[in-house]
C-alpha positions as CSV (number, residue, x, y, z in Angstrom):
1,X,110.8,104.5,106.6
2,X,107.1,104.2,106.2
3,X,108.1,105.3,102.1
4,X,110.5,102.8,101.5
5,X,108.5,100.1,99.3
6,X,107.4,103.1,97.4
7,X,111.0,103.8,96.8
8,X,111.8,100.6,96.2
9,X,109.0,100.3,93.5
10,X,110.5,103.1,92.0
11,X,114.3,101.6,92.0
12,X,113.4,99.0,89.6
13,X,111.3,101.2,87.5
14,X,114.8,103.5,87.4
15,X,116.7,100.4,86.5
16,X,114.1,99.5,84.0
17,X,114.2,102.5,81.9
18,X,116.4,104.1,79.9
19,X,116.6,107.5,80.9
20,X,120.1,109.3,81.3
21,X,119.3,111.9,84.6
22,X,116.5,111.8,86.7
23,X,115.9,115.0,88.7
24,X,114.9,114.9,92.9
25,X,113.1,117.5,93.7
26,X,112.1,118.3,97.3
27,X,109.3,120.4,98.3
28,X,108.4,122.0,102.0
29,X,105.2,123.4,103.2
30,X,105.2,127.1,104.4
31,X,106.3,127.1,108.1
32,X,109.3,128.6,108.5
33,X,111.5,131.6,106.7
34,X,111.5,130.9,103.1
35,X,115.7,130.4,103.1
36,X,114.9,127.3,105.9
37,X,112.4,125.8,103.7
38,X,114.9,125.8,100.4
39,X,117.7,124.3,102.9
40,X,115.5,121.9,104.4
41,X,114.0,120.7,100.9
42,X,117.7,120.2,98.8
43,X,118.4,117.9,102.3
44,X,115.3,116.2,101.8
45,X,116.2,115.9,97.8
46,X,119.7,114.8,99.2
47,X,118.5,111.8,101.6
48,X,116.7,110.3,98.6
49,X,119.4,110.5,96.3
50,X,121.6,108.7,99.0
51,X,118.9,106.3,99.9
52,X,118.7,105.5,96.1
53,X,122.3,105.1,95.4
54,X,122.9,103.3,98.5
55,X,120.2,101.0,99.2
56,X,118.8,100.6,95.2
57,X,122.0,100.4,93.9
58,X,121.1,103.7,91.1
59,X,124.8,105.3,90.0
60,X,124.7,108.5,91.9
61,X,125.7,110.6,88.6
62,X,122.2,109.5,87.2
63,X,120.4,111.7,90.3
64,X,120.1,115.3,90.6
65,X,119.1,116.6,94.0
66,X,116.9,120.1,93.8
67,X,115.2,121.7,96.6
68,X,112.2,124.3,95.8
69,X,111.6,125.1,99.5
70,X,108.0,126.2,99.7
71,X,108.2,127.8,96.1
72,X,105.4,125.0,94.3
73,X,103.1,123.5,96.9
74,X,100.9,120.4,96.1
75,X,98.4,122.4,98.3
76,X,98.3,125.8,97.1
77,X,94.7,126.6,99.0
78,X,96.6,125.2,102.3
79,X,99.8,126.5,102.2
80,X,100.9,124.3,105.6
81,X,99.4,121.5,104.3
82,X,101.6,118.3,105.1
83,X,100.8,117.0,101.1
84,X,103.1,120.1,100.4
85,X,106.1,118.1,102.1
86,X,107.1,116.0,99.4
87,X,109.5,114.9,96.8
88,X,109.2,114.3,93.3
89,X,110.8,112.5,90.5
90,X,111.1,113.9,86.8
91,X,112.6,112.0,84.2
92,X,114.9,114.1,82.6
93,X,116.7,112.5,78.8
């Protein structure tokens, strides 16, 4: 919840542009097995993408949910490090 005027700064960027795919990408820290982590980031990926097709109003076939798990963190010196718990946006065409 606390993200969502961040997100919705982004919808109207996303609306504003014209870019064909834009790729979610959710990122973990390290606790947990490394198979958790990938599940728990494509979920995290996944709740954007719904958030962004159901609340901003972005066609769901423009948004590509990824998880990397734990695989790239933000952090690298701090592997647990909450800033590692993220997700990104790449523009993508």
């Amino acid at each position: 919840n606390d993200e969502k005027p961040k997100l919705a700064s982004l919808c109207e960027a996303m609306k504003a542009v014209d870019v064909a795919v834009f790729q979610i990408i959710g990122h973990t820290d390290s606790s947990g097995s490394a198979s958790y982590n990938e599940n728990l980031s494509l979920l995290r990926a996944q709740e954007v993408k719904r958030h962004m097709v159901a609340s901003c109003g972005i066609d769901e076939n423009r948004l590509q949910a990824i998880g990397m798990g734990e695989s790239a963190p933000f952090d690298p010196a701090d592997p647990r490090s909450d800033a590692n718990r993220r997700v990104e946006f790449q523009a993508l065409g």
